[in-house]
PyMOL CGO cylinders between C-alpha atoms (Angstrom):
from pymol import cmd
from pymol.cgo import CYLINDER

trace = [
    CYLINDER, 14.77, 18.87, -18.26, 14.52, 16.91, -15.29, 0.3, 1, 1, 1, 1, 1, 1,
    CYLINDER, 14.52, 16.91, -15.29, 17.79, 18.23, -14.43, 0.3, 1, 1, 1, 1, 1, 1,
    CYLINDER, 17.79, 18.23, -14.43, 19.15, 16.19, -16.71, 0.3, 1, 1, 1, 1, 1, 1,
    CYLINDER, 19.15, 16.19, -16.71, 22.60, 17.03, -18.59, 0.3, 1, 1, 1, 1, 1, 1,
    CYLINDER, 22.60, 17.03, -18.59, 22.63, 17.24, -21.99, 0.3, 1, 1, 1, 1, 1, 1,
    CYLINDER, 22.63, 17.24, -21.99, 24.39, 14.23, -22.15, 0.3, 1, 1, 1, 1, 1, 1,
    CYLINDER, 24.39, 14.23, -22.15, 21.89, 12.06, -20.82, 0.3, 1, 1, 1, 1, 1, 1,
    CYLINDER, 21.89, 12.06, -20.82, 19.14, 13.50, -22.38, 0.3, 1, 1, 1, 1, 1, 1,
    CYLINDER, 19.14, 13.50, -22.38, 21.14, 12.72, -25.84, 0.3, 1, 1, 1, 1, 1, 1,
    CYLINDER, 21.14, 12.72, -25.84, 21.20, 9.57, -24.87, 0.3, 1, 1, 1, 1, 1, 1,
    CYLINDER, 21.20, 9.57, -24.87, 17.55, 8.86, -23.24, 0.3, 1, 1, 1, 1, 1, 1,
    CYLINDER, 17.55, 8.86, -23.24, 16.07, 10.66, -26.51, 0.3, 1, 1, 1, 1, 1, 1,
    CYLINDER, 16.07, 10.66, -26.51, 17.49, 8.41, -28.71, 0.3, 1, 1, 1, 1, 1, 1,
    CYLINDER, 17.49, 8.41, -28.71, 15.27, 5.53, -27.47, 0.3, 1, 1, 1, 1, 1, 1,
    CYLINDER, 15.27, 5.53, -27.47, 12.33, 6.34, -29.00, 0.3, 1, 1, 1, 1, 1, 1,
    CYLINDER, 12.33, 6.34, -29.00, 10.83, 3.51, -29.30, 0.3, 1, 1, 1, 1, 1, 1,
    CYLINDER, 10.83, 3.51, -29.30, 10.15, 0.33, -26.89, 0.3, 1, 1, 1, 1, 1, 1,
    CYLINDER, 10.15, 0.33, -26.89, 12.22, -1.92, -28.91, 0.3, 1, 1, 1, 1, 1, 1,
    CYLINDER, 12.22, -1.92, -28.91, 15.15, 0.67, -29.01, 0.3, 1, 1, 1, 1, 1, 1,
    CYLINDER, 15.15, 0.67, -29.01, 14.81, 0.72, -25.21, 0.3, 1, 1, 1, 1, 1, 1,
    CYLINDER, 14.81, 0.72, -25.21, 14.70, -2.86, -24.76, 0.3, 1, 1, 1, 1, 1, 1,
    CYLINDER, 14.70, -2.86, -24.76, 17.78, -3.14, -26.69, 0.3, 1, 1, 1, 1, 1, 1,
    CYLINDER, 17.78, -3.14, -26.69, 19.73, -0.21, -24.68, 0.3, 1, 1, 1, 1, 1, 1,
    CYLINDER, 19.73, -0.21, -24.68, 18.80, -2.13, -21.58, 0.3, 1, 1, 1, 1, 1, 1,
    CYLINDER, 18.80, -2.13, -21.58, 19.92, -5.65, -22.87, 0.3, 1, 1, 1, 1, 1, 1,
    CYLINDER, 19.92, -5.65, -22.87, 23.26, -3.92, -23.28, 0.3, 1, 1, 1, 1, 1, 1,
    CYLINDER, 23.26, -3.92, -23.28, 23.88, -3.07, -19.91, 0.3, 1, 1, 1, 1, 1, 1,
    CYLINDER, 23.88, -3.07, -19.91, 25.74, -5.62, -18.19, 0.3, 1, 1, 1, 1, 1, 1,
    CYLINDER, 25.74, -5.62, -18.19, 23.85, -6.56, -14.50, 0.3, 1, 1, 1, 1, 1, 1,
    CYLINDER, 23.85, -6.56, -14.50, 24.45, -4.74, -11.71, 0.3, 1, 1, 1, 1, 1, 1,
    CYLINDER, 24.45, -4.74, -11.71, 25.39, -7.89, -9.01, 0.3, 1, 1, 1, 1, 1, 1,
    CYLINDER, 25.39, -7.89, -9.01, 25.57, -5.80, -6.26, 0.3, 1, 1, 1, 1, 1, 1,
    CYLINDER, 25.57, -5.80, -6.26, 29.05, -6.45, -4.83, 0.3, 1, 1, 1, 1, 1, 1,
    CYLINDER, 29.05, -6.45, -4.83, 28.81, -3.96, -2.10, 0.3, 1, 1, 1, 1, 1, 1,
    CYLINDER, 28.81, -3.96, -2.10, 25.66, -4.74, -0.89, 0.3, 1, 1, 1, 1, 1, 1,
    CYLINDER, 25.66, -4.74, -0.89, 21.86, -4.13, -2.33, 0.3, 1, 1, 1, 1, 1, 1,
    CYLINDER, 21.86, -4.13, -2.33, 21.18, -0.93, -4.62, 0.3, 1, 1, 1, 1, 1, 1,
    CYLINDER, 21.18, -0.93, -4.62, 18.17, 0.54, -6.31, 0.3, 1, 1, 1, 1, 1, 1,
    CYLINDER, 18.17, 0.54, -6.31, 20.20, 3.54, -8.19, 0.3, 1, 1, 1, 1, 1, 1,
    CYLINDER, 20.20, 3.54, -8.19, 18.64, 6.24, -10.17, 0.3, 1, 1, 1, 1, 1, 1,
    CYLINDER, 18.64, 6.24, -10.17, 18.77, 6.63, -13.96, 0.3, 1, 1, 1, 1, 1, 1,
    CYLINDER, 18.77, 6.63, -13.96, 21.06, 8.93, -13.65, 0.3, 1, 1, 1, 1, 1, 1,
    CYLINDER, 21.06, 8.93, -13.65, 23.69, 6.61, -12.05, 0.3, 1, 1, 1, 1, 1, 1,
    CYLINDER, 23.69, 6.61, -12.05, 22.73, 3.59, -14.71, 0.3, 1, 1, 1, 1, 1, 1,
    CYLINDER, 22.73, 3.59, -14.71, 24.47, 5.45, -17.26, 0.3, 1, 1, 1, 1, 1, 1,
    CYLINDER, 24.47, 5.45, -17.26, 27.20, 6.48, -15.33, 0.3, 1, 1, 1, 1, 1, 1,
    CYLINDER, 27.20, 6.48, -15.33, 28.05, 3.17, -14.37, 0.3, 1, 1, 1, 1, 1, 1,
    CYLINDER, 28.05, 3.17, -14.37, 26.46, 1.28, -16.89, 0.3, 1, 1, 1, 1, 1, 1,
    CYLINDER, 26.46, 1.28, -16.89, 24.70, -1.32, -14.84, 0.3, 1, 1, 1, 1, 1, 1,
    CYLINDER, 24.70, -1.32, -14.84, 21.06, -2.25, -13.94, 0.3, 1, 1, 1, 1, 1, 1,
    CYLINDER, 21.06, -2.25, -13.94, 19.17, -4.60, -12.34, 0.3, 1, 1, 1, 1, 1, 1,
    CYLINDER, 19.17, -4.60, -12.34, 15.63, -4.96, -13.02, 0.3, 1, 1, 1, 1, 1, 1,
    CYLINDER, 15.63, -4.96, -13.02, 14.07, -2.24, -10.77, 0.3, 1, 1, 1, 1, 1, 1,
    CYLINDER, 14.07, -2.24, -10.77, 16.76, -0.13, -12.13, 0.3, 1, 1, 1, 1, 1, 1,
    CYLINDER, 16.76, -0.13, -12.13, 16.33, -1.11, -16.05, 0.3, 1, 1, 1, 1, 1, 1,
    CYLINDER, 16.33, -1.11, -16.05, 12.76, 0.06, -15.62, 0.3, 1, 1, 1, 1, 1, 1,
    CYLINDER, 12.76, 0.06, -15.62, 12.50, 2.82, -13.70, 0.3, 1, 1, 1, 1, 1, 1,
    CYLINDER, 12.50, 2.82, -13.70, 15.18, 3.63, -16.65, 0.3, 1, 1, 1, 1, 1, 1,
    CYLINDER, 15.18, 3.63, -16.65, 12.59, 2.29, -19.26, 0.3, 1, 1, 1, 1, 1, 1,
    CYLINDER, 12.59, 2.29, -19.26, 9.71, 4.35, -17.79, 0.3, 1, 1, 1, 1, 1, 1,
    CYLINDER, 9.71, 4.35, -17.79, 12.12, 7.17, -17.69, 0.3, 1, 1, 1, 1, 1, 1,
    CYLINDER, 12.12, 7.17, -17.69, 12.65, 7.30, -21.16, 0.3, 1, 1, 1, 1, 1, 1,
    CYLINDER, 12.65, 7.30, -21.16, 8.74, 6.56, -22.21, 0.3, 1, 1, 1, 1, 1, 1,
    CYLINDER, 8.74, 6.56, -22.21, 8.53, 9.81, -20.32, 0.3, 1, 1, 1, 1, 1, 1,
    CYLINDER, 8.53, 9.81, -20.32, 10.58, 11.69, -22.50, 0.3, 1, 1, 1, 1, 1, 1,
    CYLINDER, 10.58, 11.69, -22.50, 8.66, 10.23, -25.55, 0.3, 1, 1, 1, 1, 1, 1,
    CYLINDER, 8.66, 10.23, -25.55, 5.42, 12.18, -23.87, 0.3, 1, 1, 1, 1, 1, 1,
    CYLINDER, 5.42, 12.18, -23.87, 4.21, 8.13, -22.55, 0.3, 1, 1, 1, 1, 1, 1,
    CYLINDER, 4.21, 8.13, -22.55, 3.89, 8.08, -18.57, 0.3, 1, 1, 1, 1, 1, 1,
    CYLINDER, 3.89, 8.08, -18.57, 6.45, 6.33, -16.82, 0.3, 1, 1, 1, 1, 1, 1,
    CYLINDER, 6.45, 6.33, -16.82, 4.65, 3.16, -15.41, 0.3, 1, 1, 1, 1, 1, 1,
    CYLINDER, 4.65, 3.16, -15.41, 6.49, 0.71, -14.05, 0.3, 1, 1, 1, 1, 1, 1,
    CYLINDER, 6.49, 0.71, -14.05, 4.63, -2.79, -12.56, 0.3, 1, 1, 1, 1, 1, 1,
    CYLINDER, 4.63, -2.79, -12.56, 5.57, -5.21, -9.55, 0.3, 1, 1, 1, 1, 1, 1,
    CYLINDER, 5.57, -5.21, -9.55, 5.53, -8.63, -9.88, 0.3, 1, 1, 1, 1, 1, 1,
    CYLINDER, 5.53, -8.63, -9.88, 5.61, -10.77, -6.41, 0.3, 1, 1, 1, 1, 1, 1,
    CYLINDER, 5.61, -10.77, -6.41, 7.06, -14.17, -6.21, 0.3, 1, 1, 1, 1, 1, 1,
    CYLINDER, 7.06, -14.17, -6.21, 7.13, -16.65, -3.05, 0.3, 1, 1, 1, 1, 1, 1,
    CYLINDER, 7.13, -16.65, -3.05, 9.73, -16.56, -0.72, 0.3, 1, 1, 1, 1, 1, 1,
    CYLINDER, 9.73, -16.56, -0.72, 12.24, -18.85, -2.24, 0.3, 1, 1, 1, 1, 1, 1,
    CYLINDER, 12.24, -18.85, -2.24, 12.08, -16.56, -5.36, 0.3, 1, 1, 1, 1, 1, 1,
    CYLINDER, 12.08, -16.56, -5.36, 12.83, -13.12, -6.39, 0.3, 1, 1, 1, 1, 1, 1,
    CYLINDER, 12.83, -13.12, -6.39, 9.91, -9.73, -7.31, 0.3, 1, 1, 1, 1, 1, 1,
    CYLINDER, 9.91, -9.73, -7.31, 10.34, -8.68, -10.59, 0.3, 1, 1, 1, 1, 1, 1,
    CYLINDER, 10.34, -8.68, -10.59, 9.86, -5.00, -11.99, 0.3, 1, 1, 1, 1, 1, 1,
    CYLINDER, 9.86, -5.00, -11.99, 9.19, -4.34, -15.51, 0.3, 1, 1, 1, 1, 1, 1,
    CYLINDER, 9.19, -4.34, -15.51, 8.01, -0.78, -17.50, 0.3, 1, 1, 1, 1, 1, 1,
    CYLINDER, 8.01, -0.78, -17.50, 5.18, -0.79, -19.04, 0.3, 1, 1, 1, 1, 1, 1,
    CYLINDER, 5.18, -0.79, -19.04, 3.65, 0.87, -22.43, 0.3, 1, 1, 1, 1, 1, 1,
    CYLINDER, 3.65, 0.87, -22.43, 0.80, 0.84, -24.93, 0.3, 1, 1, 1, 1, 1, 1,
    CYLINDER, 0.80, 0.84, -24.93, 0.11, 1.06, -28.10, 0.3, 1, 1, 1, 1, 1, 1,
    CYLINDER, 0.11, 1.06, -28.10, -2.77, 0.88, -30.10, 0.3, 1, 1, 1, 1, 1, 1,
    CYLINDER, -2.77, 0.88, -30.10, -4.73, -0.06, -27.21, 0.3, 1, 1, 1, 1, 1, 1,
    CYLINDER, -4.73, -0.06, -27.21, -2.50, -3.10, -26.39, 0.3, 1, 1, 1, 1, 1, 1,
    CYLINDER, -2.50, -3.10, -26.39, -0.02, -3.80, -23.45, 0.3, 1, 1, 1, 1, 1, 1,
    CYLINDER, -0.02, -3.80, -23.45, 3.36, -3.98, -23.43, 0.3, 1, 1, 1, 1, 1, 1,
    CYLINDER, 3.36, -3.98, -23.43, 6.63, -4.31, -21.04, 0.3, 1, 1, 1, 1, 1, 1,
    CYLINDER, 6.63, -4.31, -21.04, 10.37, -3.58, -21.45, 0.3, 1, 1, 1, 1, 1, 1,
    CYLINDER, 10.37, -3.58, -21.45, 12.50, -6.06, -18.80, 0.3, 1, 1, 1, 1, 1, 1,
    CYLINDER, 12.50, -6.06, -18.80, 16.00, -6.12, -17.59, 0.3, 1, 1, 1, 1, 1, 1,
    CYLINDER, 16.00, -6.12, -17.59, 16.99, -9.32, -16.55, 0.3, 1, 1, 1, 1, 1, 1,
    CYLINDER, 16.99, -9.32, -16.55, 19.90, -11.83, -16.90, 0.3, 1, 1, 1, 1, 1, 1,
    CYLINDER, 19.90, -11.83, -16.90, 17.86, -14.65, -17.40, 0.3, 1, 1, 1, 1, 1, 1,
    CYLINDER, 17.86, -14.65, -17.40, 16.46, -16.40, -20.77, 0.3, 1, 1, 1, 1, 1, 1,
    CYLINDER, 16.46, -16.40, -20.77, 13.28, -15.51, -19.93, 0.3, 1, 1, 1, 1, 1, 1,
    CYLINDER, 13.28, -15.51, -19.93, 10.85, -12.50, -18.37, 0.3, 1, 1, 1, 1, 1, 1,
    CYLINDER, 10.85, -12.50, -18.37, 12.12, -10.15, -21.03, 0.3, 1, 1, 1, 1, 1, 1,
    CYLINDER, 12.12, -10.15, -21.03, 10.40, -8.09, -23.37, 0.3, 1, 1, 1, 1, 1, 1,
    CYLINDER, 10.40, -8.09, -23.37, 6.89, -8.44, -24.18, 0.3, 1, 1, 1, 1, 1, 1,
    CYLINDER, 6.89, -8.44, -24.18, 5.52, -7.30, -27.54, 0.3, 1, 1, 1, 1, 1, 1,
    CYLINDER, 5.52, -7.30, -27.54, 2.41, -5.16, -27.07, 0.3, 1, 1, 1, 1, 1, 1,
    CYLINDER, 2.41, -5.16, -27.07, -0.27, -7.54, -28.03, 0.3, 1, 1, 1, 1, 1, 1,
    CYLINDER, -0.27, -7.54, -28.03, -1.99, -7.88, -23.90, 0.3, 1, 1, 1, 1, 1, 1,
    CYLINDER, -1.99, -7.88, -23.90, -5.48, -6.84, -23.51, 0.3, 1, 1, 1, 1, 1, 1,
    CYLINDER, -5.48, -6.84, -23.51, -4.83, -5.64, -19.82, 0.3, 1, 1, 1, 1, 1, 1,
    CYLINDER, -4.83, -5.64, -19.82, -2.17, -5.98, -17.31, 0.3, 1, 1, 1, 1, 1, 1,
    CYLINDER, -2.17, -5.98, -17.31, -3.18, -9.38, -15.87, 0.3, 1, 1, 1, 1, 1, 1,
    CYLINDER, -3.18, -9.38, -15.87, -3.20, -11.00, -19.35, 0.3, 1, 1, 1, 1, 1, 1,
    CYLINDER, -3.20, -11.00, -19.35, 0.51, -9.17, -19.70, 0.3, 1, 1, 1, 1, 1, 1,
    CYLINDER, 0.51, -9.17, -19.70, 1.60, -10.44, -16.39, 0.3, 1, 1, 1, 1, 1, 1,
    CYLINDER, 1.60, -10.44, -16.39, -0.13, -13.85, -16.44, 0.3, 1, 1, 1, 1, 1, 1,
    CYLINDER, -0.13, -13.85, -16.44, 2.72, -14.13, -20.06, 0.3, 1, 1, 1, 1, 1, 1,
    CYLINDER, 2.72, -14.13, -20.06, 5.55, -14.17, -17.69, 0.3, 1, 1, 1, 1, 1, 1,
    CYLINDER, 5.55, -14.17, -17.69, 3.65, -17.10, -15.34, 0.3, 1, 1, 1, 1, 1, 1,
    CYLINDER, 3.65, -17.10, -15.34, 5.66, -20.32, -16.94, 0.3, 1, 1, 1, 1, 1, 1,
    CYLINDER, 5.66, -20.32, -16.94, 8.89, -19.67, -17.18, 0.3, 1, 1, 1, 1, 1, 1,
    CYLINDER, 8.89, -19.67, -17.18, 8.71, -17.58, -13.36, 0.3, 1, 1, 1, 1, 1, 1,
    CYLINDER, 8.71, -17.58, -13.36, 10.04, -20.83, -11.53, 0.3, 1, 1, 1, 1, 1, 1,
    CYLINDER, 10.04, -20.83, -11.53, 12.92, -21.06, -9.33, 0.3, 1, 1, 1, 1, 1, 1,
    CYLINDER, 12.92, -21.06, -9.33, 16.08, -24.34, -9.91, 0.3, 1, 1, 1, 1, 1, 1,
    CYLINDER, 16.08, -24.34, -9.91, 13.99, -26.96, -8.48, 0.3, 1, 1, 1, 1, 1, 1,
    CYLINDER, 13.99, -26.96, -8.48, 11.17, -26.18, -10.69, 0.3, 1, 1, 1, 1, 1, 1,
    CYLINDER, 11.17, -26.18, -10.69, 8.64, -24.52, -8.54, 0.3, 1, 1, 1, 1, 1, 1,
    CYLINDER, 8.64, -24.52, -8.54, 6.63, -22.25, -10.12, 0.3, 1, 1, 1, 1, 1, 1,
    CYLINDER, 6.63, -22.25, -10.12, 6.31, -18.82, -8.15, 0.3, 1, 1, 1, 1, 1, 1,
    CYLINDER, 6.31, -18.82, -8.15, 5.06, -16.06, -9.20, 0.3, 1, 1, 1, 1, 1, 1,
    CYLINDER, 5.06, -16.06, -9.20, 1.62, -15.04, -7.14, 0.3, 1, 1, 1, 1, 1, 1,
    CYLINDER, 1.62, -15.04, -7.14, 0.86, -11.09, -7.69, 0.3, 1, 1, 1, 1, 1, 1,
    CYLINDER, 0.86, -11.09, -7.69, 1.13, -7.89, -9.55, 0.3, 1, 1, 1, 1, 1, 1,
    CYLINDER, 1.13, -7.89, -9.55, 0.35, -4.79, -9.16, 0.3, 1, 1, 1, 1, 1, 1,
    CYLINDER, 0.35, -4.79, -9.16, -1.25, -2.25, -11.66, 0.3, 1, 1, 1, 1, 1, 1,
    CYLINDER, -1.25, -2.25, -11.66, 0.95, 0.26, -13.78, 0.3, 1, 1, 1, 1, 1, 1,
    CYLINDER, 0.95, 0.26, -13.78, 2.02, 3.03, -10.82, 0.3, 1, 1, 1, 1, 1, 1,
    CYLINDER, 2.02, 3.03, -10.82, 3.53, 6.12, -12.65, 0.3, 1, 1, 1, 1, 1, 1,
    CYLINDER, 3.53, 6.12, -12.65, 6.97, 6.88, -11.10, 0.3, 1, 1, 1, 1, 1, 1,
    CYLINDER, 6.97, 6.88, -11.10, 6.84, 10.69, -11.62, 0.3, 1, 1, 1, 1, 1, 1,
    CYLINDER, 6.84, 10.69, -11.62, 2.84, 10.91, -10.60, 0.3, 1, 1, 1, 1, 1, 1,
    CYLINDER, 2.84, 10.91, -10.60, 3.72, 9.22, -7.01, 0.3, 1, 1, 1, 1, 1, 1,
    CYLINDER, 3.72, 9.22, -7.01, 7.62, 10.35, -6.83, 0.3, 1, 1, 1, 1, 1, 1,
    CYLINDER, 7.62, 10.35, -6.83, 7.82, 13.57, -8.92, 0.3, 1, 1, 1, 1, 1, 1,
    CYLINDER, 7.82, 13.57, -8.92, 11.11, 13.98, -10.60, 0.3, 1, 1, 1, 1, 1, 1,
    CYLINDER, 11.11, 13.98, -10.60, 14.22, 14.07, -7.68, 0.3, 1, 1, 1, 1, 1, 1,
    CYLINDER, 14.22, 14.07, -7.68, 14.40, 10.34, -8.09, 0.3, 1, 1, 1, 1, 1, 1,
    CYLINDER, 14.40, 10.34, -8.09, 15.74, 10.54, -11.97, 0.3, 1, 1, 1, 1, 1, 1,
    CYLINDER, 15.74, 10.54, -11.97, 18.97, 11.90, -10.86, 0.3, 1, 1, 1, 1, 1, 1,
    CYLINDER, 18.97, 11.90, -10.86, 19.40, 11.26, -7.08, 0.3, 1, 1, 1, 1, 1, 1,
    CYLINDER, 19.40, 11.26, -7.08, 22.67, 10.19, -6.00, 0.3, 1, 1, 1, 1, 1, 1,
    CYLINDER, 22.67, 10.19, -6.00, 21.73, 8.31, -2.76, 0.3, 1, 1, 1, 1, 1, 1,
    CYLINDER, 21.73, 8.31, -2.76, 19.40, 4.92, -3.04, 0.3, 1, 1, 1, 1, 1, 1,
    CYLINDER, 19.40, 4.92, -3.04, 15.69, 5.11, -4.04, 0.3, 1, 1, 1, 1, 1, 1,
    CYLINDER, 15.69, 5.11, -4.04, 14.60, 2.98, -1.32, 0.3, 1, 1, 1, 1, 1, 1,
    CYLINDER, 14.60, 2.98, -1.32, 11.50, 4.50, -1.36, 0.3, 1, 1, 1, 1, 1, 1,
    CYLINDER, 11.50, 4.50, -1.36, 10.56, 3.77, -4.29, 0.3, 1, 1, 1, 1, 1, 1,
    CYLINDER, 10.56, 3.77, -4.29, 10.77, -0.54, -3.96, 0.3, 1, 1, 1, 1, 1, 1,
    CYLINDER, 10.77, -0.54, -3.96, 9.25, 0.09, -0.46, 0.3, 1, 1, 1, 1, 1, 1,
    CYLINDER, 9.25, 0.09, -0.46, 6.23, 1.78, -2.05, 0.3, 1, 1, 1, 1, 1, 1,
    CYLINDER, 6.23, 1.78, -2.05, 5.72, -0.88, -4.49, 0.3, 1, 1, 1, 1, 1, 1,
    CYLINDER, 5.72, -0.88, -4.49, 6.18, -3.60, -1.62, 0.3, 1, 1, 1, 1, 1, 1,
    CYLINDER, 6.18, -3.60, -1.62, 3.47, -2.06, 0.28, 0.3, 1, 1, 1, 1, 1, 1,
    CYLINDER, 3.47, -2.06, 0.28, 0.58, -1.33, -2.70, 0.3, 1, 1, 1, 1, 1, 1,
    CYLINDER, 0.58, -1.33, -2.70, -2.24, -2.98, -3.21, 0.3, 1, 1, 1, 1, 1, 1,
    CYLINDER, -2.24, -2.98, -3.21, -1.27, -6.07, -5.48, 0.3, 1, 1, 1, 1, 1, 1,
    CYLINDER, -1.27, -6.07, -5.48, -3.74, -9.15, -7.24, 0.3, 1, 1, 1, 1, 1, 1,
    CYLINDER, -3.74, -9.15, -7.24, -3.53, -12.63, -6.65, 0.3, 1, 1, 1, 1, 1, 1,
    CYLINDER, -3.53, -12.63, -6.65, -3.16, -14.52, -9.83, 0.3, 1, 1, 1, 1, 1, 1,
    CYLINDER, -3.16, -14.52, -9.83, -3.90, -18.14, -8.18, 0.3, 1, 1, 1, 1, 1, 1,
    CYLINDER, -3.90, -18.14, -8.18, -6.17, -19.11, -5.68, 0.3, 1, 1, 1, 1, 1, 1,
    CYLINDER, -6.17, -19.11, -5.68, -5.24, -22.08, -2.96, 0.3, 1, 1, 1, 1, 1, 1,
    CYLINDER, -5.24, -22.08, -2.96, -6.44, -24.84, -5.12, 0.3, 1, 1, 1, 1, 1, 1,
    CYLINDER, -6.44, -24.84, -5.12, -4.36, -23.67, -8.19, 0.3, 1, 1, 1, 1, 1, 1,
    CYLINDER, -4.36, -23.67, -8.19, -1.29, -23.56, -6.06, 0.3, 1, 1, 1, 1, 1, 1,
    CYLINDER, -1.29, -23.56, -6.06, -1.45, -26.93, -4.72, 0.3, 1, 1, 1, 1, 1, 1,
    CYLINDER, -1.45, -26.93, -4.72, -2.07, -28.25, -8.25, 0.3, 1, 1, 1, 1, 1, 1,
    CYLINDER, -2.07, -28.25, -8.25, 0.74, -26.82, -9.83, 0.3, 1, 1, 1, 1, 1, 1,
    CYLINDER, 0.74, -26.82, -9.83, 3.21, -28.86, -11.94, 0.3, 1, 1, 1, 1, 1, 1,
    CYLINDER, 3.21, -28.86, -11.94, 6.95, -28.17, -11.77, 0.3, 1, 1, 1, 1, 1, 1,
    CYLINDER, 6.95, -28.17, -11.77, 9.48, -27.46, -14.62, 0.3, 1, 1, 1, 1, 1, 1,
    CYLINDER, 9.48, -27.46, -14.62, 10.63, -30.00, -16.52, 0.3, 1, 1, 1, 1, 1, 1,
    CYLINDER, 10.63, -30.00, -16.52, 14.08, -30.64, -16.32, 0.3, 1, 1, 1, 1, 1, 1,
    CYLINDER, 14.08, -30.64, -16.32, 14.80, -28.63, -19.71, 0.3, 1, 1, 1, 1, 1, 1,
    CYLINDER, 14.80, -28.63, -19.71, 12.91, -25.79, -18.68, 0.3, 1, 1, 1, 1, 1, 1,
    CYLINDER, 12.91, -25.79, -18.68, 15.20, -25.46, -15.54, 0.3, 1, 1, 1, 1, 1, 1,
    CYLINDER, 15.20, -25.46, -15.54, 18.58, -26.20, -17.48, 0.3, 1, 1, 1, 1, 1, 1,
    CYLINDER, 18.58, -26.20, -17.48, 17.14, -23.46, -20.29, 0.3, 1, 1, 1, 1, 1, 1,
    CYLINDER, 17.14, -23.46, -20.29, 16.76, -21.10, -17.00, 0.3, 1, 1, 1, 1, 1, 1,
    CYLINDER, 16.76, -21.10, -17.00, 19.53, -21.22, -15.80, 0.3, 1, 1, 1, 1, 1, 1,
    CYLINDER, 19.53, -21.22, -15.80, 21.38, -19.74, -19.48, 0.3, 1, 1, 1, 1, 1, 1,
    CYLINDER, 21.38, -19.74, -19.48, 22.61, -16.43, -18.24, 0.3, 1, 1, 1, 1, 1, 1,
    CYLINDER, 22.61, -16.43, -18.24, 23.86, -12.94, -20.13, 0.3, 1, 1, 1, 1, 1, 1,
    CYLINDER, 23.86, -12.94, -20.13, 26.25, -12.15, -17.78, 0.3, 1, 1, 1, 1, 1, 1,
    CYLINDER, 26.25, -12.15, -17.78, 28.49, -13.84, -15.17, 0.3, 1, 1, 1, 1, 1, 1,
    CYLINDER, 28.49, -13.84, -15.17, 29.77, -12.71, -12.29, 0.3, 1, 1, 1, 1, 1, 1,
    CYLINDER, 29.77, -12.71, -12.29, 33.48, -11.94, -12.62, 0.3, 1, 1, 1, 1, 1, 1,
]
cmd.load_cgo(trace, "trace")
C-alpha cells in the first residue's frame, strides 16, 4: 500500500489512535537540520528517526490515512521574527483535534474538544511568542488533505517535498487579528518566556 514496505506499514498501523500517534512523534528526536533545510517524506522519518514539524505531520496525517481518516494537515503563519508551524489534524465526534511535533513546551497536542479550525488554532495563540515576548502568530489555513492535492509519491519520495511547504505558503490563509488587536497586544511575561524556552532535545 502506498508502496510502503511491510515494515513501515507495521509500524504506521500500530498508531491507531491520535494519542498513540502523538506519542510515536514525541519520541522522535528533532531533526536540526545540520546540512541545511529538509522537508523529508515519511518514509525517510523512520529511517532516520527524526522530524521536524512539517515532517511529524505530514507523518501524523499519514497514518490517520491508514486508519481510513484523511490526511489533513494545517499551516499556521507567524511574523517574520518567528517560525510557521504545521500540525495534522483529526476529528472525532464532531470535534477538532491536532497531533504536533515540536521541541518546545508548548504547541503540542490538542485534545479534540474545538468546534472548528479557528477555535483549534486560536488554542495555540498564547504561548506562539518568540524570546522577547512578542506574540506572533497571525494566520492559518484550513485542513488541506495531503493525498487529495499531492496523491501518494510524496509518502515515500527520497528527494525533498518542497512542494509540498511551497503549496501551503502560497494558499489562501485567515487572519486571526486585525490592526488594532496587533498593536494592543501584551507581551509574555518573563515566566512564560523562561517556560518557552524548556526544550526536548538539544543540539549535540
Amino acid at each position: 500500500m502506498y508502496n510502503l514496505t511491510r515494515k513501515e506499514l507495521k509500524i504506521l498501523r500500530k498508531l491507531n489512535t491520535p494519542k498513540k500517534i502523538q506519542d510515536f512523534l514525541n519520541k522522535l528526536e528533532i531533526n536540526f537540520e545540520p546540512d541545511g533545510d529538509t522537508c523529508i517524506s515519511p518514509r525517510a522519518v523512520l529511517k532516520t528517526g527524526k522530524c521536524h514539524c512539517i515532517e511529524g505531520a505530514m507523518l501524523a496525517a499519514l497514518a490517520f490515512k491508514l486508519q481510513g481518516k484523511k490526511a489533513l494537515v494545517v499551516d499556521l503563519t507567524a511574523t517574520q521574527s518567528d517560525f510557521d508551524h504545521v500540525v495534522a489534524v483529526f476529528r472525532e465526534n464532531g470535534k477538532w483535534g491536532a497531533v504536533s511535533k515540536t521541541n518546545h513546551a508548548v504547541l503540542r497536542y490538542r485534545e479534540p474538544v474545538y468546534r472548528d479550525i479557528r477555535e483549534l488554532v486560536m488554542s495555540f495563540f498564547h504561548e506562539y511568542f518568540t524570546d522577547s515576548g512578542k506574540k506572533t502568530l497571525r494566520s492559518y489555513s484550513m485542513p488541506i488533505d495531503l493525498i487529495e492535492k499531492f496523491g501518494v509519491e510524496w509518502i515515500t519520495k527520497e528527494e525533498n517535498l518542497w512542494e509540498i511547504p511551497e503549496y501551503l505558503a502560497s494558499c489562501r490563509h485567515y487572519k486571526v487579528l486585525n490592526k488594532k488587536q496587533i498593536k494592543n497586544l501584551r507581551r509574555a511575561d518573563k515566566i512564560e518566556i523562561e517556560a518557552g524556552k524548556l526544550v526536548e532535545f538539544k543540539k549535540d
